[in-house]
C-alpha positions in Angstrom: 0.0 0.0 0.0 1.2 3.6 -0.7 0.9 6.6 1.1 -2.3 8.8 0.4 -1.9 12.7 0.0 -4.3 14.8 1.2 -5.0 18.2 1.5 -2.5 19.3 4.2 -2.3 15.9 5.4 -0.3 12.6 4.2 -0.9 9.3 5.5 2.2 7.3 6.0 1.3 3.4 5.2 4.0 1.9 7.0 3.1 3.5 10.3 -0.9 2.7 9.5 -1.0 -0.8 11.6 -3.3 -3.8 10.3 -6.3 -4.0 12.6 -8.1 -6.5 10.9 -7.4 -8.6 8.0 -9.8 -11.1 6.4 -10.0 -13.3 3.1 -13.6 -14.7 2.9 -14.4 -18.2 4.0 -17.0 -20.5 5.0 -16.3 -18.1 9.0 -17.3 -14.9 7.3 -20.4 -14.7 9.6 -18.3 -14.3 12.6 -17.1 -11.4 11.4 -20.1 -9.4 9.4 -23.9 -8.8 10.1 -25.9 -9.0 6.6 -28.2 -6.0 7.4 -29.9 -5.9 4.1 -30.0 -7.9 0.4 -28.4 -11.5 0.2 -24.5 -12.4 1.2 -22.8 -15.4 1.3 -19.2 -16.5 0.7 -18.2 -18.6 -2.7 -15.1 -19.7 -4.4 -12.9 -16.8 -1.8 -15.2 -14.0 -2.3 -17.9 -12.8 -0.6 -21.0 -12.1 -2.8 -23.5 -9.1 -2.4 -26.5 -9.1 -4.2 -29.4 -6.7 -3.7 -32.3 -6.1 -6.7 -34.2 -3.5 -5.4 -33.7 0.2 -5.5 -32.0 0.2 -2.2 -28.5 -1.3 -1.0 -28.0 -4.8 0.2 -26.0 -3.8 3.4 -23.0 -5.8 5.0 -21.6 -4.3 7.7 -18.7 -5.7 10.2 -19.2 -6.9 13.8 -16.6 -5.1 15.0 -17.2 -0.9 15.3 -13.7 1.2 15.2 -13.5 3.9 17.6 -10.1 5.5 16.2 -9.9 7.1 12.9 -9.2 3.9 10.2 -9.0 2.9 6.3 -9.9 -0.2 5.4 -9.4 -1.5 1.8 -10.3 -4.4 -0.3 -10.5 -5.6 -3.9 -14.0 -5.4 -5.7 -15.8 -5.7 -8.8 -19.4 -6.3 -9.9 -20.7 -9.4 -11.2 -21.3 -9.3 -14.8 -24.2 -8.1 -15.6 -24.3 -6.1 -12.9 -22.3 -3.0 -13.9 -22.9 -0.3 -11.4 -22.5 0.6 -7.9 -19.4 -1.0 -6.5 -20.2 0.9 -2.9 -18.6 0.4 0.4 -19.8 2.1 3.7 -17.7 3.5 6.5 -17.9 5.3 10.2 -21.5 3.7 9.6 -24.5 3.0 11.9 -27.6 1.2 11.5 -31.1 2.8 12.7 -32.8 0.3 14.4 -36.1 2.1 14.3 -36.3 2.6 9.9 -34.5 -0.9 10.1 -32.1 0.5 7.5 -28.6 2.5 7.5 -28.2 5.6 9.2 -25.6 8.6 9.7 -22.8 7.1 7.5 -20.4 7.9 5.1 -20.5 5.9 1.5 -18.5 5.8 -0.9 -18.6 4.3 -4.6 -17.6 3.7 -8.5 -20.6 4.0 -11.4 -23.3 5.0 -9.2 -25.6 8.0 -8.1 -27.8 6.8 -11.0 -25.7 8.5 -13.5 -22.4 6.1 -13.8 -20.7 8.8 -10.8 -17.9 8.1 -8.5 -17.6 10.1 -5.3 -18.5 10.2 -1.2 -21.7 10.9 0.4 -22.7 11.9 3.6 -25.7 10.1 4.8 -27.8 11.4 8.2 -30.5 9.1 7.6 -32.2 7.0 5.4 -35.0 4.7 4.3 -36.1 1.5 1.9 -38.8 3.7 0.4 -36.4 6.2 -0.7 -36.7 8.9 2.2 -32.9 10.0 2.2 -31.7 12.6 4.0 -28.0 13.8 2.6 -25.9 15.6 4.4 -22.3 16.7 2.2 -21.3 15.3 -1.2 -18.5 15.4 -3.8 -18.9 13.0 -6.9 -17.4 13.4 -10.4 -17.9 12.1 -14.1 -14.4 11.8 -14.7 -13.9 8.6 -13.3 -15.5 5.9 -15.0 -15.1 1.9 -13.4 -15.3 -0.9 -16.0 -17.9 -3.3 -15.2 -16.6 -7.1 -14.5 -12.9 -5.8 -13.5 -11.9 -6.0 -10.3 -10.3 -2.6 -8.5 -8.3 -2.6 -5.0 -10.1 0.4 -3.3 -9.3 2.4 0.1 -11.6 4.6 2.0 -11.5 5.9 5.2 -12.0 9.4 7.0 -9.6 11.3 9.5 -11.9 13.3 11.5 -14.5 13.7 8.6 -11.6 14.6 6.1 -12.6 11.8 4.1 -11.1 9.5 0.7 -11.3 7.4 -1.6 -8.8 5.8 -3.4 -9.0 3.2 -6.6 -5.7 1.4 -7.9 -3.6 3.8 -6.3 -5.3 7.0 -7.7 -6.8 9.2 -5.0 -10.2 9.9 -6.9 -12.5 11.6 -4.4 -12.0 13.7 -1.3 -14.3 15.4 1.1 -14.2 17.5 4.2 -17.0 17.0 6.3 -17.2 20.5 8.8 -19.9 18.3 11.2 -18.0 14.9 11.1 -19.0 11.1 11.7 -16.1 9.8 14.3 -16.0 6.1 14.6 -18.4 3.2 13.6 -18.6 0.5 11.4 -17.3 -0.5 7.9 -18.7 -2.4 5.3 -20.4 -2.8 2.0 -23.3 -1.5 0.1 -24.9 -3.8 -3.1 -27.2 -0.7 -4.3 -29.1 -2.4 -6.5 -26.3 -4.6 -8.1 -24.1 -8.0 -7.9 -20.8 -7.4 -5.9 -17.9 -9.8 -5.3 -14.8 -8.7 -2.2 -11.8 -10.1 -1.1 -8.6 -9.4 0.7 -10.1 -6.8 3.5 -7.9 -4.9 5.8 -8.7 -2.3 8.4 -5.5 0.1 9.5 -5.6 2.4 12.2 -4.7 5.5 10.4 -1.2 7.6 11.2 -1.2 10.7 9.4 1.4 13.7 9.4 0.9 17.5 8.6 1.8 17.7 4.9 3.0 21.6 4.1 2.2 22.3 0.6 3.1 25.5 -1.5 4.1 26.3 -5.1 8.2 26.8 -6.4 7.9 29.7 -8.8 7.0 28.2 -12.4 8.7 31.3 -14.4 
């Protein structure tokens, strides 16, 4: 793993320490809660599958306290060709039944083939979202069927997301989630995972500034 840059901030991987690491197997229950759609581990992978017009939510057992990234290698299941979402500092609202104040992040979604974060408060089956901050983009574009090793994470709400390397979205929240859980979102789509890891993020002040150009 590399070292991300941030605005102001770079996050050293060899200082970030391994949490958790997991390759799927016929345990995966002991370590994740299937919250919403179908899940169930095949051939090293676990499989996420949700039809409806709402994610298919996986979310781990464990919560994290301390600021962490986790990352993983994911692709959609042909035909599926959208969505390839993952959730993080997440919580689930018992009362809707469905995921609450979270932070998701994703490839080929927001209906219009967009990759980017959101900022979720609340939420519903039926639709009844309430968003808090957002930064998506066009630019990036995920080819269905391929597989991608992604990293998200947030650092007091200064949140990222990175694809093969390639820091491809970043957000600053000014009311931030701290802590919670980390998982997976099947919005509507056919997801396969493998090779997770969770690091407790280190991060040092990164001073930026221009040399004169002329």
């Amino acid at each position: 793993m590399r070292d991300i840059l941030l605005l102001g901030k770079k996050i050293i991987a060899d200082k970030s320490p391994v949490i958790f690491k997991y390759s799927p197997s016929d345990d995966w229950q002991n370590y994740w809660d299937v919250m919403t759609g179908e899940w169930k581990h095949e051939n090293g992978y676990l499989i996420g599958s949700e039809p409806g017009n709402f994610g298919g939510i996986l979310m781990s057992k464990e919560k994290y306290e301390d600021d962490v990234m986790f990352s993983f290698t994911i692709g959609t299941v042909l035909p599926a060709t959208r969505d390839v979402n993952a959730v993080f500092c997440a919580h689930w609202n018992e009362k809707r039944d469905y995921i609450g104040e979270s932070y998701v992040c994703g490839l080929n979604g927001w209906y219009e083939d967009k990759s980017g974060i959101e900022k979720i408060l609340d939420s519903s089956k039926d639709g009844g979202d309430q968003r808090g901050v957002y930064s998506t983009t066009a630019a990036y574009r995920y080819q269905p069927g391929t597989e991608v090793r992604m990293t998200a994470g947030s650092i007091q709400g200064h949140t990222f997301m990175v694809v093969d390397d390639v820091l491809i979205s970043e957000l600053i929240d000014p009311t931030p989630i701290v802590g919670g859980h980390v998982g997976f979102s099947a919005y509507c789509t056919k997801l396969k995972i493998r090779d997770i890891e969770v690091r407790k993020i280190y991060w040092e002040e990164f001073i930026q500034k221009y040399k004169p150009e002329f």
